[in-house]
N, C-alpha and C positions, 0 to 999 in steps of 0.2 A: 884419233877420231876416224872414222868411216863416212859413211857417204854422207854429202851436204843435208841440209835441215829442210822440212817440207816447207814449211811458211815460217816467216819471222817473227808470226800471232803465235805461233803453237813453240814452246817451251822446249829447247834441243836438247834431248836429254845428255848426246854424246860431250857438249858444251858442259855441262851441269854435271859428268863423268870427269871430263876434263878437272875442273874447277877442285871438285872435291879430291882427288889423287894429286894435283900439284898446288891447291893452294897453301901460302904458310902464314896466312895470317893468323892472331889472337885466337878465333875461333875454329879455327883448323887445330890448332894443338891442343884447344881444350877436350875433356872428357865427352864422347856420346854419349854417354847418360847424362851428364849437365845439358847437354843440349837438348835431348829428349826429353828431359823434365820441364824445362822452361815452355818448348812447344807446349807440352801437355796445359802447363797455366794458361798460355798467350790463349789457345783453344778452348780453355773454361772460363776466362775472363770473356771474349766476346760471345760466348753463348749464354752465361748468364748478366752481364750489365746491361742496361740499357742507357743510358751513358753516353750522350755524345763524346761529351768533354773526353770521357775516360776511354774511349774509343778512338777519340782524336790524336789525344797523349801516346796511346799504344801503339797505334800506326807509326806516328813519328819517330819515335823511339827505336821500334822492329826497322824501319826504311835506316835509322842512322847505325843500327849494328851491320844494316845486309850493306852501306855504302862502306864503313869505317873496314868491314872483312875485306875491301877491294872489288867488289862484283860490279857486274855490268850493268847500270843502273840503267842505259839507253833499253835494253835487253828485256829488264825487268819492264819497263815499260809498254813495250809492246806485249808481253807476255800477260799483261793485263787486261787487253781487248777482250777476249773470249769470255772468260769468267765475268767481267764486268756487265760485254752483252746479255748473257743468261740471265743478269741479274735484274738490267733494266728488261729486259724480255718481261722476264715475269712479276717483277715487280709495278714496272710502267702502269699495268690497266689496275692491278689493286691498290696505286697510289688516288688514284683518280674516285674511288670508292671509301675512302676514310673520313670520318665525321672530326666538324673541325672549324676553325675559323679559315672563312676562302679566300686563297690568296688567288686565283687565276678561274675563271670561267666559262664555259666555250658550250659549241652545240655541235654534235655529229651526227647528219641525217635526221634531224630534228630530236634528237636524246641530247638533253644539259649535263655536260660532263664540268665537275667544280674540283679543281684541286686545293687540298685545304695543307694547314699547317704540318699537321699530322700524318697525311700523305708525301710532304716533301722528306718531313723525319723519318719516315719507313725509307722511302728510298735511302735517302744517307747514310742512316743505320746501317742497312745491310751491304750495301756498297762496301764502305768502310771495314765491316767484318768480315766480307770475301777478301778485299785488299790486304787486310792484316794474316789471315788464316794461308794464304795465298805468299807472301811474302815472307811470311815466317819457317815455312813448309820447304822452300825454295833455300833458304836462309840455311837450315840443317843441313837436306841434300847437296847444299854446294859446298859443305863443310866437312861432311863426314868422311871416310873413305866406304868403299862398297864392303871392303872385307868386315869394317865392325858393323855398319848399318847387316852384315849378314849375320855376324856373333850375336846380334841384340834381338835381329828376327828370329833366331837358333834358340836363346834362353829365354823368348817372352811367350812365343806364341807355342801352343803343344803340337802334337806332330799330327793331322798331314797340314795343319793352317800354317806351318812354319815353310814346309815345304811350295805349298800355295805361291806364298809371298814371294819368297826367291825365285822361283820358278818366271813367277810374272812379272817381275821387276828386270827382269832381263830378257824375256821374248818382248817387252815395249820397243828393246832395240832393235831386234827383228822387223816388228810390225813397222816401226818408222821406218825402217832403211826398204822394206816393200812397198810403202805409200808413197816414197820418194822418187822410188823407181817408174811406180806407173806413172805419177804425174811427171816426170819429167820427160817421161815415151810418150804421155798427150801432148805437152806442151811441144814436141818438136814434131808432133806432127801438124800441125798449126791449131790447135785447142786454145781457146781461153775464155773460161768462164763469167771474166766478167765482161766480156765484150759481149759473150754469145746464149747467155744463160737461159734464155725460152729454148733456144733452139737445142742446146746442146747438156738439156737438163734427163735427158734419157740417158746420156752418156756416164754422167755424174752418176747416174743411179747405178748403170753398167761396171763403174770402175767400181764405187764402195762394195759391190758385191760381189766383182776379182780378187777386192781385196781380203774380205770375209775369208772367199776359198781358198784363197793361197795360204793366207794366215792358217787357218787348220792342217791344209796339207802340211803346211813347214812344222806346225808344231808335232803333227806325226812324226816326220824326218826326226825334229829333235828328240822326240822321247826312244826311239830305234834306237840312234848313234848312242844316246847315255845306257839305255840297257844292254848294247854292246860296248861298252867302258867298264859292266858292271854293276850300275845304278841297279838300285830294289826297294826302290821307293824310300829311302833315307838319304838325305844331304845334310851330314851336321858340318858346319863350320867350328874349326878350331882355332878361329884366329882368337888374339888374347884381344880383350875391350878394357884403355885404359879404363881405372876408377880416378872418380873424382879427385882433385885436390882439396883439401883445405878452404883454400879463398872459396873454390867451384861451393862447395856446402854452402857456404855464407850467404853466397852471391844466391842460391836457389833458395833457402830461408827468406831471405830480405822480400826477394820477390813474391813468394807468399804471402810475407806478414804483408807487403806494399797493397798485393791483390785484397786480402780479408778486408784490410784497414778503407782501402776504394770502396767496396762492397758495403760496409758496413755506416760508412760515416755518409755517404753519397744520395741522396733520395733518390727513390726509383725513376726515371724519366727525364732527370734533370737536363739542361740542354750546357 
C-alpha cells in the first residue's frame, strides 16, 4: 500500500487492492464471473422489488457473505456514511411530501410539514438498496484480483469503453494518493475544517480546484510515459479468468430461480 487513506468515511481503495490480491477466503477462490453474475441479480433484485421484507433478507444475507469472506466490517461501516448521507439528503424533503397515514407533524416558518407512513418506507427503501448495492459492489472488489476484474473489463466491454475502465480504475489511485497529499500539507499547516468552516470555506474551494488541475496535469504525465512504453491506444489484458465450477452454476441458478420465485409470489409493496 501507498500513502495513508484521506478520511475513514471515503472507502481506501489501496485497503480494498490489499484485500483482493491477498485474501483466501471462499470467495477469493471462487470464479469472477460467479461473482459478477450474482452482483448483476443483487442489482436487479433491489431495483425492481419493492419489498421491505425482501430487501431486508438481501441486506443480511450480502452483510453475512462480506463478514464470513473475513472483511472489515468496522470499515464497511464507516464507509457507509457518505452514500447513506446523499441519500437522506435527498430523500429527507421527499419523505416529508408523500400521501399517507401521518405518523409525525410539525410546522417550519409556518408551512405544515406531515410525515406519513409511506414517507418513512421511501426512506427505508432506498437506504437499504444503497446499503445492499454498496456492500455487494465492495464484496466483489475485495474478492476479485485486479488482473481478472482487467480480463473481464478486456472481454465485456468493446474497445475504447474497455480501455476507459481500466484506465480509470487505476488513476482513482493517483487521484487519492493527490488529495491525500494536499490535505495533509493543510492540515499541518494548522487547517481544520471542522473547527473553521465559515472562515476557511474559500480554502476548501481553493484545494478541490488544485486538486482538479493536478489531476489532469498527472493524467498528461500518465498518457506521455505509456505512449513512451509504446501504448496506441490498446491495453488488452491476457490474464486467464477462472470459469466457473459446477457447484458455482448451481449456486447462480438457485439465486435466480430464488430471485423470480421472490418476485413473483411477493405483492408489490409488501412490508
Amino acid at each position: 500500500m501507498s500513502a495513508p487513506q484521506v478520511s475513514s468515511w471515503i472507502p481506501d481503495l489501496n485497503l480494498i487492492t490489499w484485500y483482493a490480491e491477498r485474501g483466501g477466503s471462499f470467495l477469493s477462490r471462487a470464479s469472477p464471473w460467479t461473482k459478477l453474475g450474482l452482483l448483476a441479480l443483487v442489482i436487479l433484485a433491489v431495483t425492481v422489488t419493492r419489498s421491505i421484507i425482501v430487501l431486508l433478507g438481501l441486506y443480511l444475507a450480502v452483510l453475512s457473505l462480506y463478514l464470513l469472506a473475513g472483511l472489515p466490517g468496522m470499515r464497511l461501516a464507516q464507509w457507509y456514511f457518505i452514500p447513506l448521507f446523499f441519500v437522506i439528503s435527498l430523500v429527507g424533503i421527499l419523505a416529508w411530501t408523500q400521501p399517507g397515514t401521518p405518523v409525525v407533524s410539525t410546522a417550519v416558518l409556518g408551512i405544515p410539514l406531515v410525515l406519513t407512513d409511506a414517507g418513512i418506507f421511501l426512506v427505508l427503501s432506498l437506504g437499504l438498496r444503497t446499503l445492499i448495492s454498496v456492500t455487494c459492489t465492495l464484496l466483489v472488489l475485495m474478492t476479485t484480483r485486479y488482473e481478472h476484474l482487467a480480463g473481464m473489463i478486456s472481454r465485456i466491454f468493446p474497445s475504447p469503453l474497455d480501455q476507459i475502465f481500466l484506465m480509470a480504475y487505476r488513476f482513482f489511485f493517483l487521484t487519492i494518493e493527490m488529495a491525500g497529499n494536499i490535505l495533509r500539507a493543510f492540515r499541518s499547516r494548522g487547517g481544520n475544517f471542522v473547527r473553521g468552516i465559515r472562515t476557511e470555506g474559500r480554502v476548501l474551494g481553493e484545494i478541490i480546484g488544485l486538486l482538479f488541475i493536478r489531476s489532469f496535469d498527472r493524467a498528461e504525465r500518465v498518457r506521455l510515459a505509456m505512449e513512451a512504453r509504446g501504448y496506441r491506444g490498446t491495453y488488452a489484458s491476457g490474464a486467464r479468468v477462472p470459469h466457473p465450477a459446477a457447484v458455482e452454476y448451481m449456486v447462480m441458478a438457485l439465486a435466480a430461480l430464488a430471485l423470480a420465485a421472490g418476485l413473483l409470489t411477493l405483492p408489490a409493496g409488501v412490508w
